[in-house]
N, CA, C and O of each residue as an XYZ file, in Angstrom:
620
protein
N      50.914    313.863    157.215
C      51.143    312.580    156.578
C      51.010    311.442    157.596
O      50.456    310.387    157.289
N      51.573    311.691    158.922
C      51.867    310.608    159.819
C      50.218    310.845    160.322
O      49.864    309.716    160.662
N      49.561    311.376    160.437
C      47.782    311.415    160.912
C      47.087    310.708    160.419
O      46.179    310.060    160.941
N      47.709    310.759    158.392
C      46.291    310.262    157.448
C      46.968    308.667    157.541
O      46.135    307.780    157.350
N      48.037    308.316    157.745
C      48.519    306.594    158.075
C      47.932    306.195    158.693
O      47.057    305.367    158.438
N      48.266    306.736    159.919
C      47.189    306.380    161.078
C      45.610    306.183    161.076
O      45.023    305.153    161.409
N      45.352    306.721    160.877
C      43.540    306.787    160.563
C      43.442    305.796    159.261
O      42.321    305.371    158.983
N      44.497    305.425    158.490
C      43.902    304.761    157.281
C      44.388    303.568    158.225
O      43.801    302.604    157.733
N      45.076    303.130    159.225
C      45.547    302.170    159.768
C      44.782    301.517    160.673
O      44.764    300.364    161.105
N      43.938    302.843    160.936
C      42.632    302.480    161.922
C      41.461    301.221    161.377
O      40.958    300.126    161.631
N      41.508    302.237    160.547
C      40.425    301.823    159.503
C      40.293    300.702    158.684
O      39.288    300.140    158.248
N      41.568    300.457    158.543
C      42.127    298.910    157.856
C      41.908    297.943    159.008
O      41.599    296.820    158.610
N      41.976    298.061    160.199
C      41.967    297.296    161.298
C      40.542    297.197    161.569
O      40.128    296.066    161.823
N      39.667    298.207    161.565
C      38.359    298.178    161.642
C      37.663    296.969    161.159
O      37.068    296.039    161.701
N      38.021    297.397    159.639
C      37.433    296.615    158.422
C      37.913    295.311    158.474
O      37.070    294.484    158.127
N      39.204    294.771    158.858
C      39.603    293.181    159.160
C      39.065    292.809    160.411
O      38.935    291.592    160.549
N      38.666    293.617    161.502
C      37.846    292.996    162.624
C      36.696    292.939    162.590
O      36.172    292.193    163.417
N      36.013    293.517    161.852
C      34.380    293.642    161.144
C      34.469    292.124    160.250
O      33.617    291.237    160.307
N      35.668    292.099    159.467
C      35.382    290.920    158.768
C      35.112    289.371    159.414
O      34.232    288.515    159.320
N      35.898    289.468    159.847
C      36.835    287.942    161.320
C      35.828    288.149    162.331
O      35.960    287.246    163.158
N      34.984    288.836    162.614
C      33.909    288.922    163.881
C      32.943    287.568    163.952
O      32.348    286.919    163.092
N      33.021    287.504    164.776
C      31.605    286.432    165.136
C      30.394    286.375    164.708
O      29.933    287.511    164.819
N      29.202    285.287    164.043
C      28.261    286.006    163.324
C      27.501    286.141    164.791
O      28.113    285.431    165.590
N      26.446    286.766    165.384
C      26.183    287.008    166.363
C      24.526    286.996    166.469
O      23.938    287.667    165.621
N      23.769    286.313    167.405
C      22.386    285.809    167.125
C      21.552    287.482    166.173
O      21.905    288.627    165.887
N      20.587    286.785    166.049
C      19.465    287.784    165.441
C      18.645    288.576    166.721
O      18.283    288.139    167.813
N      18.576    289.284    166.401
C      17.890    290.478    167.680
C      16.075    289.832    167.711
O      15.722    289.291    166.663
N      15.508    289.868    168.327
C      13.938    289.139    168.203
C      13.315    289.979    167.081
O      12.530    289.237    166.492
N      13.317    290.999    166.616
C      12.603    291.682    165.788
C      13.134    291.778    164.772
O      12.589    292.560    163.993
N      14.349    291.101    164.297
C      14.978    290.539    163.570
C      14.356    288.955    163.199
O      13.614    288.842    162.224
N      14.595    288.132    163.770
C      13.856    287.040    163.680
C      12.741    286.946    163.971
O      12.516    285.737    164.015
N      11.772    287.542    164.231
C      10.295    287.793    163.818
C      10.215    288.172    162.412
O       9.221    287.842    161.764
N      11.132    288.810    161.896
C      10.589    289.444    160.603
C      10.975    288.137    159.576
O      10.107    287.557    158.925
N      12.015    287.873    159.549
C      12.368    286.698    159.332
C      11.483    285.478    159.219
O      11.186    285.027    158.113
N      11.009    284.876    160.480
C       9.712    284.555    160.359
C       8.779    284.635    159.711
O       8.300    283.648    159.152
N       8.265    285.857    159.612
C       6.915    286.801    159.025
C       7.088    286.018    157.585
O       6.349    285.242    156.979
N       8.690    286.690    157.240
C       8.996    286.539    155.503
C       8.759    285.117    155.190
O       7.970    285.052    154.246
N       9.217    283.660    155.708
C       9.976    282.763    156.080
C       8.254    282.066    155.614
O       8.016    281.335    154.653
N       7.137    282.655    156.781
C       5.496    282.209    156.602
C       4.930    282.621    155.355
O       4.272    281.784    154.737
N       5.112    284.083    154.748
C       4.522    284.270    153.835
C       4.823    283.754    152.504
O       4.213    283.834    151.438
N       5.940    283.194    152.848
C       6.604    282.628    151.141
C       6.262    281.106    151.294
O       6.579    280.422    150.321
N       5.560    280.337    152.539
C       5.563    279.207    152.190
C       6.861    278.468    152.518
O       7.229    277.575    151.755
N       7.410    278.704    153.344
C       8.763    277.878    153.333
C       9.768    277.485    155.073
O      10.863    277.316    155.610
N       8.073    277.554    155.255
C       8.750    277.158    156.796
C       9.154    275.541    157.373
O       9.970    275.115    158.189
N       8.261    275.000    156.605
C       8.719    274.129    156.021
C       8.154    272.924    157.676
O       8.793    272.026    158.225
N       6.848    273.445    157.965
C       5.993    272.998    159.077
C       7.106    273.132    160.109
O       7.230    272.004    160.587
N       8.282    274.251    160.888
C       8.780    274.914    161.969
C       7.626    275.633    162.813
O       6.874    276.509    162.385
N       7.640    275.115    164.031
C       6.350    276.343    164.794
C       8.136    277.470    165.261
O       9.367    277.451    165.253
N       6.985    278.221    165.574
C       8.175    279.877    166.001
C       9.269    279.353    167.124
O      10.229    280.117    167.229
N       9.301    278.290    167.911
C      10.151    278.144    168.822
C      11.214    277.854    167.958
O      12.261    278.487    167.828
N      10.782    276.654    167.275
C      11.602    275.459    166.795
C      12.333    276.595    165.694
O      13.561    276.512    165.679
N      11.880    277.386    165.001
C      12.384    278.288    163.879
C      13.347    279.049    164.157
O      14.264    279.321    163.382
N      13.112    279.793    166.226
C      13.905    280.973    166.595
C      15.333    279.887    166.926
O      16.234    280.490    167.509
N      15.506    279.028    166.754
C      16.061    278.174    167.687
C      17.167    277.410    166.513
O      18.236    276.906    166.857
N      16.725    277.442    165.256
C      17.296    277.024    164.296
C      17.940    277.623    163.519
O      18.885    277.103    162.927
N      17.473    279.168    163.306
C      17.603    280.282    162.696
C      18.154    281.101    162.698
O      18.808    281.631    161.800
N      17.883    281.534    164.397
C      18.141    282.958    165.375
C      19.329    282.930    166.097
O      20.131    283.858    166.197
N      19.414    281.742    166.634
C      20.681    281.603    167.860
C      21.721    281.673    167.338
O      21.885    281.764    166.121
N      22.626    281.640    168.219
C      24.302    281.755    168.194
C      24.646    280.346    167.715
O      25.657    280.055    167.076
N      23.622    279.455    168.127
C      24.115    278.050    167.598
C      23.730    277.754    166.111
O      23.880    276.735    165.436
N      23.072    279.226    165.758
C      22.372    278.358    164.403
C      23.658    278.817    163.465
O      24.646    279.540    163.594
N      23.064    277.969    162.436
C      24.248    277.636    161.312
C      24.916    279.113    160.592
O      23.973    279.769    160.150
N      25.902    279.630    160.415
C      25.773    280.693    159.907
C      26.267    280.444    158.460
O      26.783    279.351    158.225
N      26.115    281.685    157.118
C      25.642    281.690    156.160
C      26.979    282.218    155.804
O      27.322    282.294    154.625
N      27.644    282.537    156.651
C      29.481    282.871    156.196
C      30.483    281.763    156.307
O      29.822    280.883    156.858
N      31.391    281.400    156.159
C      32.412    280.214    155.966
C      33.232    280.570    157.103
O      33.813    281.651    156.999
N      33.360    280.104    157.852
C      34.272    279.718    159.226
C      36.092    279.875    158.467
O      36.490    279.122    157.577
N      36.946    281.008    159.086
C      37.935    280.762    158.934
C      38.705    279.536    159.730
O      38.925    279.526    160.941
N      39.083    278.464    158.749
C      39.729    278.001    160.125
C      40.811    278.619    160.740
O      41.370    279.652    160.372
N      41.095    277.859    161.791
C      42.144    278.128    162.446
C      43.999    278.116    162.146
O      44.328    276.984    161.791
N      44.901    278.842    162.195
C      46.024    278.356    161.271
C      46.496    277.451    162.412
O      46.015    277.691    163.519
N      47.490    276.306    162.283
C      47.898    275.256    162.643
C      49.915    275.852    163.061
O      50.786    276.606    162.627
N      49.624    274.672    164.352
C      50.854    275.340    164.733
C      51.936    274.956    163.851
O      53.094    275.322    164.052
N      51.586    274.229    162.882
C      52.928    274.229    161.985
C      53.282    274.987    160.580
O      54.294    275.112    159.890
N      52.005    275.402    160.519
C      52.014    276.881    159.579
C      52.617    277.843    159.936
O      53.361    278.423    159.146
N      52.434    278.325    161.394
C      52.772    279.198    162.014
C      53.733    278.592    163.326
O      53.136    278.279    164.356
N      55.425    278.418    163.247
C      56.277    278.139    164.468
C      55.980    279.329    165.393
O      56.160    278.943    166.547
N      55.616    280.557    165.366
C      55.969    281.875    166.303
C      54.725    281.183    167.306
O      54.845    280.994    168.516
N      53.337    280.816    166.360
C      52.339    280.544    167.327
C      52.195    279.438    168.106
O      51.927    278.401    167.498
N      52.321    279.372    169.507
C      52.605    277.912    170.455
C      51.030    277.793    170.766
O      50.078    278.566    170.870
N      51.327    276.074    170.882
C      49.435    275.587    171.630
C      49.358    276.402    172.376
O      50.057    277.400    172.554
N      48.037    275.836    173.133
C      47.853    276.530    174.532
C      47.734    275.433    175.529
O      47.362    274.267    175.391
N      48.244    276.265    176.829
C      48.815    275.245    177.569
C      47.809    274.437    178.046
O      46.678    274.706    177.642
N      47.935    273.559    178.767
C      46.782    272.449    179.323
C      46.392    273.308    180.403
O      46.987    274.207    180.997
N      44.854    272.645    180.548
C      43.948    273.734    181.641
C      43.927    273.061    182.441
O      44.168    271.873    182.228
N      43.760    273.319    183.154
C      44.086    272.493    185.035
C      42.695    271.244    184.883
O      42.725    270.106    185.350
N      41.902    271.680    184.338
C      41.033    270.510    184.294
C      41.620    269.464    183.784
O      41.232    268.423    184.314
N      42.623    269.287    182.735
C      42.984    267.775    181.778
C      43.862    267.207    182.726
O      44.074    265.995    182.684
N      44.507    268.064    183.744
C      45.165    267.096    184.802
C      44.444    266.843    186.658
O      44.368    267.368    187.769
N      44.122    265.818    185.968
C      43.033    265.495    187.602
C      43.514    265.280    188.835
O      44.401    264.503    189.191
N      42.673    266.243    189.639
C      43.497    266.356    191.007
C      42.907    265.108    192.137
O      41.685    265.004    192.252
N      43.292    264.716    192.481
C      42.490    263.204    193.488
C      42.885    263.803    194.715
O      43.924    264.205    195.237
N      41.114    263.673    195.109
C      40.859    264.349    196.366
C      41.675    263.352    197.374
O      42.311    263.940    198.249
N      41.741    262.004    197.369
C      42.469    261.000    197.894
C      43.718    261.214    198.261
O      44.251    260.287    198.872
N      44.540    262.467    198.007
C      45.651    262.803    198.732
C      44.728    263.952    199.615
O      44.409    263.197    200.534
N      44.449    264.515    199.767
C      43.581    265.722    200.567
C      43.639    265.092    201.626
O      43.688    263.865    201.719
N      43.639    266.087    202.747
C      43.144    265.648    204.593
C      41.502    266.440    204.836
O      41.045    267.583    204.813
N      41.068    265.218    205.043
C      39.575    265.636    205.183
C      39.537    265.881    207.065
O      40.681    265.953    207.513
N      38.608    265.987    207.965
C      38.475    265.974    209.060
C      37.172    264.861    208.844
O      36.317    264.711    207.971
N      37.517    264.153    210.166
C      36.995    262.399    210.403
C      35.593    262.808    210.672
O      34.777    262.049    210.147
N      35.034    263.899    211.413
C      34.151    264.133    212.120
C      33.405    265.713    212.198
O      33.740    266.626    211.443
N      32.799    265.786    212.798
C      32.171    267.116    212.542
C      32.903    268.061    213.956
O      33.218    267.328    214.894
N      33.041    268.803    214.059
C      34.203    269.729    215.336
C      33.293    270.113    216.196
O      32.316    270.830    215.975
N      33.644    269.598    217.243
C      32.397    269.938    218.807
C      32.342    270.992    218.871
O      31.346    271.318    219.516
N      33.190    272.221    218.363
C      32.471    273.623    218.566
C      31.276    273.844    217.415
O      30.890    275.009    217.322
N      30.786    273.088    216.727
C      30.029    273.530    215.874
C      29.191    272.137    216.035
O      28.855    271.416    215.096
N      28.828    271.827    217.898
C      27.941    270.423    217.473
C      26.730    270.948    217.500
O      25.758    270.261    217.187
N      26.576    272.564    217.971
C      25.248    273.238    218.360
C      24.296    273.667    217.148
O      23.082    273.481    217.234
N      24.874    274.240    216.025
C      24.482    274.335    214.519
C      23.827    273.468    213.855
O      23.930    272.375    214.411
N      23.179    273.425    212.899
C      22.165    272.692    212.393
C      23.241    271.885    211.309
O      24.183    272.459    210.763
N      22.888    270.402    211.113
C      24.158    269.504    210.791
C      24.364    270.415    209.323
O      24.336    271.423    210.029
N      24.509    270.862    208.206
C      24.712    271.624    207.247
C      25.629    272.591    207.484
O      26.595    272.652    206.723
N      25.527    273.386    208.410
C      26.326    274.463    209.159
C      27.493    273.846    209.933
O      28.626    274.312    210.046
N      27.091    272.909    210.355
C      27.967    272.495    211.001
C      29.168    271.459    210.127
O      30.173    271.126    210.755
N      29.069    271.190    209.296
C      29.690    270.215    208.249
C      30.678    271.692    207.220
O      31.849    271.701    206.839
N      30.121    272.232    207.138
C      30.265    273.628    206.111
C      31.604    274.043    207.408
O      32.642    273.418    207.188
N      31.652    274.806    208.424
C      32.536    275.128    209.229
C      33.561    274.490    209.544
O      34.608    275.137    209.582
N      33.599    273.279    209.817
C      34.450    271.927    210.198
C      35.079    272.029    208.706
O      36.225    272.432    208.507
N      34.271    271.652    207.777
C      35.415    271.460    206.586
C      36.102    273.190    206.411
O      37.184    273.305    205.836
N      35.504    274.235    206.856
C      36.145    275.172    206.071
C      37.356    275.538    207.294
O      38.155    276.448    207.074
N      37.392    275.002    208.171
C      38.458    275.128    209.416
C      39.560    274.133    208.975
O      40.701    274.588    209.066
N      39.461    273.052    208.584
C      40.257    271.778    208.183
C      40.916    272.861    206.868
O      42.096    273.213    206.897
N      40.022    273.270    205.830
C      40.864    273.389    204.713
C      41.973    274.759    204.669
O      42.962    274.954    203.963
N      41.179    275.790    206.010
C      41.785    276.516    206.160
C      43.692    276.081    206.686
O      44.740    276.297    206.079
N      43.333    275.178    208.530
C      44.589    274.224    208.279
C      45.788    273.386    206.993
O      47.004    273.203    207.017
N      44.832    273.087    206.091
C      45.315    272.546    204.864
C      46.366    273.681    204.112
O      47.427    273.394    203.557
N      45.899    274.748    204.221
C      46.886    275.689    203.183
C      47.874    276.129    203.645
O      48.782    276.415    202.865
N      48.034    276.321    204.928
C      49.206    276.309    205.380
C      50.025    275.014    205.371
O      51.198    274.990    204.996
N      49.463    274.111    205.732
C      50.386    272.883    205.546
C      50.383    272.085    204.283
O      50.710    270.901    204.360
N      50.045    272.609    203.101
C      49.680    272.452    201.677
C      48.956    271.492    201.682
O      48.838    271.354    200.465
N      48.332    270.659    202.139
C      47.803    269.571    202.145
C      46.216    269.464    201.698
O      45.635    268.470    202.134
N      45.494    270.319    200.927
C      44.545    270.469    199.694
C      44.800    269.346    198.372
O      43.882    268.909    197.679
N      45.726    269.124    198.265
C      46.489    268.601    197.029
C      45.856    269.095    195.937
O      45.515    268.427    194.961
N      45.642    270.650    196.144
C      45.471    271.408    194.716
C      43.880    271.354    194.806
O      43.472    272.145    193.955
N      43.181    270.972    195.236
C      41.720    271.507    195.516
C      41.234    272.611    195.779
O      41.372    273.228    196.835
N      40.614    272.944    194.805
C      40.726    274.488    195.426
C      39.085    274.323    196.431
O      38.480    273.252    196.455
N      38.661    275.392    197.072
C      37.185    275.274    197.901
C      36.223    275.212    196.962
O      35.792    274.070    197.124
N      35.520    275.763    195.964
C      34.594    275.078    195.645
C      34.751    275.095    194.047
O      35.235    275.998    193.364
N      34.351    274.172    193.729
C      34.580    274.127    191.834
C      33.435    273.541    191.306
O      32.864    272.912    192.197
N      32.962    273.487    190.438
C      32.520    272.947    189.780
C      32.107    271.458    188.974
O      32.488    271.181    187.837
N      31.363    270.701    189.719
C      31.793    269.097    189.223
C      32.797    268.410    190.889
O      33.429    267.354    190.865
N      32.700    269.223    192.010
C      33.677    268.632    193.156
C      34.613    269.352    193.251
O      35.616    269.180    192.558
N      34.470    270.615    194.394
C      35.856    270.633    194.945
C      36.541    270.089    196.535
O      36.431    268.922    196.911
N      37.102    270.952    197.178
C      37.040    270.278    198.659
C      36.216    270.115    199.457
O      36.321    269.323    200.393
N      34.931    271.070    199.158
C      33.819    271.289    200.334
C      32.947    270.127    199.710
O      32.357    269.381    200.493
N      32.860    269.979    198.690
C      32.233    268.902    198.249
C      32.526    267.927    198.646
O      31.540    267.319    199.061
N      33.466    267.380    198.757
C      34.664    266.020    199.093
C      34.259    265.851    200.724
O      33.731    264.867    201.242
N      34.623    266.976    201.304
C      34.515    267.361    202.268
C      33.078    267.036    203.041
O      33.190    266.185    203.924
N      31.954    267.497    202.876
C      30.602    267.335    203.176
C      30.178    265.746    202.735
O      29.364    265.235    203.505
N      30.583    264.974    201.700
C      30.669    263.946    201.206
C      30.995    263.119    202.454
O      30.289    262.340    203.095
N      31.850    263.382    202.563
C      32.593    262.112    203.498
C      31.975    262.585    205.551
O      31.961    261.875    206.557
N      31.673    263.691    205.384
C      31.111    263.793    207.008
C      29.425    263.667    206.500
O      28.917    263.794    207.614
N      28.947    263.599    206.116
C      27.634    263.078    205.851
C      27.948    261.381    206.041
O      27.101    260.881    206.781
N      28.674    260.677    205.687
C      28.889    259.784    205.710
C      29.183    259.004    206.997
O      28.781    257.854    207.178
N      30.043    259.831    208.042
C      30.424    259.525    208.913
C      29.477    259.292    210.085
O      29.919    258.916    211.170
């Protein structure tokens, strides 16, 4: 008895994650055929094959199932937002300790190498004395080495 629950429990879970799934692009031989059908009926509606795979095929294209929305946190008290991502609170490199200059042990290196070492010696200093102000080394859009190379290019 406790086996056939289980397996029907499976299976119920299956079938609600099959449902709620993502619609997920068309495979190319999928949307070729598509195509094929799409040309022979007259209804492409002057799309060349890029513009068609692109409208049709992708993950971005429109899908033909209804979007559950999302339930709202006041439908649901158990379910909390989600917390803020370190991106919505901006870190200003302007508290950071940069180094003024490029470090005479690295005046022999080609200036790139030498800018790259100097800052990664400074930021190394920095974490022990916390003084990054939350920069991490390299990110995306500016992190310290960025900041960093910024301002000794400059110098």
């Amino acid at each position: 008895m406790l086996v056939r629950n289980t397996f029907g429990a499976v299976l119920f879970g299956m079938a609600v994650g099959a449902a709620f799934a993502p619609a997920q692009a068309l495979t190319a031989r999928e949307c070729r055929a598509k195509y094929k059908e799409a040309q022979q009926a007259g209804t492409l509606g002057g799309l060349k094959w890029n513009d068609f795979r692109k409208a049709k095929c992708s993950d971005e294209a429109p899908s033909q199932v209804a979007a559950v929305p999302p339930a709202s946190t006041a439908a649901n008290p158990l379910k909390t937002p989600p917390p803020a991502s370190p991106a919505a609170s901006p870190v200003t490199a302007s508290a950071a300790v940069f180094p003024k200059a490029v470090a005479e042990k690295y005046a022999s290196e080609r200036a790139g190498t030498a800018r790259m070492h100097t800052c990664r010696d400074q930021y190394q200093a920095n974490k022990a004395s916390g003084a990054n102000a939350g920069l991490p080394w390299m990110k995306k859009g500016g992190g310290y080495y960025s900041e960093c190379a910024k301002r000794l290019k400059g110098a």
